[in-house]
C-alpha positions, 0 to 999 in steps of 0.5 A: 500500500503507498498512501500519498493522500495525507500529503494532498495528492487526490490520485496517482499510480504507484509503481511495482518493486520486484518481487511485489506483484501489486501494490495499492495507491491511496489518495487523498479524500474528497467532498462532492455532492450528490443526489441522496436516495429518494426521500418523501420530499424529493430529491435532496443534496448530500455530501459524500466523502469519496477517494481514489485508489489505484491498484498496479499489478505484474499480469504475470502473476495476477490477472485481470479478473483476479484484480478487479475482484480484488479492488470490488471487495475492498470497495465493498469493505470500505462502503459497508464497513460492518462486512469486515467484521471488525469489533 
């Protein structure tokens, strides 16, 4: 994991050292607004933190599939974090 997020950076690709076969970039967060969920008074504004990671993997040890599985759990960790099972 390489988190230049606290320094400001909002995105970027960090690169893989041998004998690694992925490494995640963490950037920083950000506030947008966005349409929540309808409501019994309509459509309302909200702020949501959002954040870019980035993963890099060697193909020849990790392929796609297996990568995008990856980055689709942790998306689903970090939204719902309850699923982790954390105390």
């Amino acid at each position: 994991i390489s988190n230049l997020g606290m320094l400001g950076i909002s995105e970027f690709s960090a690169v893989i050292n041998p004998p690694q076969a992925c490494i995640l970039a963490v950037g920083g967060t950000r506030a947008e607004l966005r349409l929540a969920p309808q409501s019994p008074d309509g459509p309302v504004l909200c702020t949501q933190q959002l954040i870019t990671v980035t993963l890099s993997s060697d193909g020849r040890l990790v392929d796609d599939e297996l990568a995008s599985r990856f980055l689709e759990k942790f998306r689903t960790n970090l939204e719902q974090p309850q699923r982790a099972g954390l105390p």
